[in-house]
C-alpha positions in Angstrom: 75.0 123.0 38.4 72.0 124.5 36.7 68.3 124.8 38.3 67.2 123.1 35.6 69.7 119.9 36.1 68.5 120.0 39.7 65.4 120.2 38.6 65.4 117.0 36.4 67.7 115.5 38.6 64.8 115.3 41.2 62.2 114.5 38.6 64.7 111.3 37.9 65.0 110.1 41.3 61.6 110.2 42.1 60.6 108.2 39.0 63.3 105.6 39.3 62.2 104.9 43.1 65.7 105.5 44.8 65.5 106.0 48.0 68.4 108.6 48.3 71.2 109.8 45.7 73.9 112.0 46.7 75.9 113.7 44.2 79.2 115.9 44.6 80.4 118.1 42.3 83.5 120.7 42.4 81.6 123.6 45.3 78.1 121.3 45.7 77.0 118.8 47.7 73.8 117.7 46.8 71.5 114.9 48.7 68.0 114.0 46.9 66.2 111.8 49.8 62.4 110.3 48.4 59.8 108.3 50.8 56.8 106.9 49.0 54.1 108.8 50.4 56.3 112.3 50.3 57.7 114.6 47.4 60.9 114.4 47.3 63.4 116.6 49.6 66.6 117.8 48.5 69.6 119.2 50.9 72.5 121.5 49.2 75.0 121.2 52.1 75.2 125.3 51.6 74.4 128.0 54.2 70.8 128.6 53.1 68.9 131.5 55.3 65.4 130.8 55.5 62.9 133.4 56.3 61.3 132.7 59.8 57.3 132.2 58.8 55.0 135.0 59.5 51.6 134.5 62.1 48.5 133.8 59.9 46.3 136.5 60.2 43.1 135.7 62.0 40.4 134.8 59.6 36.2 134.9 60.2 34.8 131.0 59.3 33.2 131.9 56.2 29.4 132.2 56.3 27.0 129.7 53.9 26.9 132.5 51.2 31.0 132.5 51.1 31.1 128.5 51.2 29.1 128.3 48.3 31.4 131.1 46.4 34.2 129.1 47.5 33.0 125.4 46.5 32.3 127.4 43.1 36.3 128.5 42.8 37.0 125.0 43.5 35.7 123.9 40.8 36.6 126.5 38.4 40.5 125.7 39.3 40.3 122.5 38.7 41.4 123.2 35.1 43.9 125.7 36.0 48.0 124.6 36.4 49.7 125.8 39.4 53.3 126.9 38.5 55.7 126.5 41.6 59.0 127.8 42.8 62.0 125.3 42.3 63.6 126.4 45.2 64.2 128.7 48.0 64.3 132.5 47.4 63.5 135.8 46.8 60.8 136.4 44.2 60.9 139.4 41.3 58.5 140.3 38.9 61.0 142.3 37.3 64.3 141.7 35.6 65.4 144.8 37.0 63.5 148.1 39.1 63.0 150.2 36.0 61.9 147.5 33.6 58.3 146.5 33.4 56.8 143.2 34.9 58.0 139.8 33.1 54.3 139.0 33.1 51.1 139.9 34.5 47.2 139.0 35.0 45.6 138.2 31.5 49.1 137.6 29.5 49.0 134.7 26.9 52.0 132.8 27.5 54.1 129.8 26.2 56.1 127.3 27.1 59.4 128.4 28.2 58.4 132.0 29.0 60.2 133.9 31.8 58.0 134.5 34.4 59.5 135.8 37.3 63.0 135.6 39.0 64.0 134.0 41.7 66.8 135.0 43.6 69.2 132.7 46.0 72.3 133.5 47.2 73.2 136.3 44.9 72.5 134.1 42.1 69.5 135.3 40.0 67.4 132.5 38.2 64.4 132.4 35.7 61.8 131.2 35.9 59.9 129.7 33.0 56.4 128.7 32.1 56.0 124.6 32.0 53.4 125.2 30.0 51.2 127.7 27.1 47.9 129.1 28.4 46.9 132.4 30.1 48.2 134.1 33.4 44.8 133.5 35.7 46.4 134.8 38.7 49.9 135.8 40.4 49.9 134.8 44.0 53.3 136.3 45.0 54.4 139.7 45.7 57.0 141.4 44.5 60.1 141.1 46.5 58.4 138.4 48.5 60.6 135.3 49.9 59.1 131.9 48.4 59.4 128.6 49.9 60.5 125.6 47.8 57.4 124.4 46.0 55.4 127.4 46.8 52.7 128.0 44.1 54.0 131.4 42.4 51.5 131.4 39.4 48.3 129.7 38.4 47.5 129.5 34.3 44.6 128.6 32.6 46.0 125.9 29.6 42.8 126.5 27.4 
């Protein structure tokens, strides 16, 4: 089963307001569970090693002169669409070490445009831009892991 399937797969369970769907297919099991105040969770009954979380680095409370900068960023990303990772991973700029970056900062893209690569259990899978507009910022690094529904990418649709 593709990303993509799963991918609309969850879409149509949390529209139709099931509760749970389980689906089993030749290798995968796969178990889509929904509440009505949560996203929706999916298990894949597959050994999946997840990176233990790093400490968050202590951070100063921003000062009156930073809380104003940061109000204004607020606001300028309200416009701004927040492309996130489908699933569990490591994340890749590149398609391979020698090649250059699938995209970077200032890049016009479209809809369906490779962005990055994500790879899960020695399975490599693309990942494309949802929508056209213009790279803003990448806020990954390169051979990072990603959680599911970690923001990757933010573009500016205008």
């Amino acid at each position: 089963m593709r990303i993509k399937e799963i991918q609309s797969l969850i879409k149509f369970v949390a529209k139709s307001g099931a509760s749970e769907v389980s689906l089993e297919m030749k290798d995968v099991k796969i178990t889509i569970k929904t509440n009505d105040s949560s996203p929706s969770q999916v298990v894949v009954q597959d050994p999946i090693i997840v990176p233990q979380p790093q400490p968050a680095p202590l951070v100063a409370p921003p000062t009156l002169e930073q809380a104003g900068t940061q109000e204004n960023k607020s606001e300028d990303q309200s416009n701004l669409i927040t492309i996130k990772s489908p699933i569990i991973g490591t994340f890749y700029r590149k398609p391979s070490p020698d090649k250059p970056s699938f995209v970077d900062v200032g890049d016009v893209v479209s809809e369906g445009t490779v962005l990055c690569v994500i790879e899960a259990m020695k399975l490599f899978n693309d990942i494309e831009s949802e929508v056209s507009g213009k790279i803003v910022k990448i806020l990954v690094d390169d051979t990072s892991p990603v959680e599911f529904d970690q923001p990757l990418f933010l573009i500016d649709p205008s």
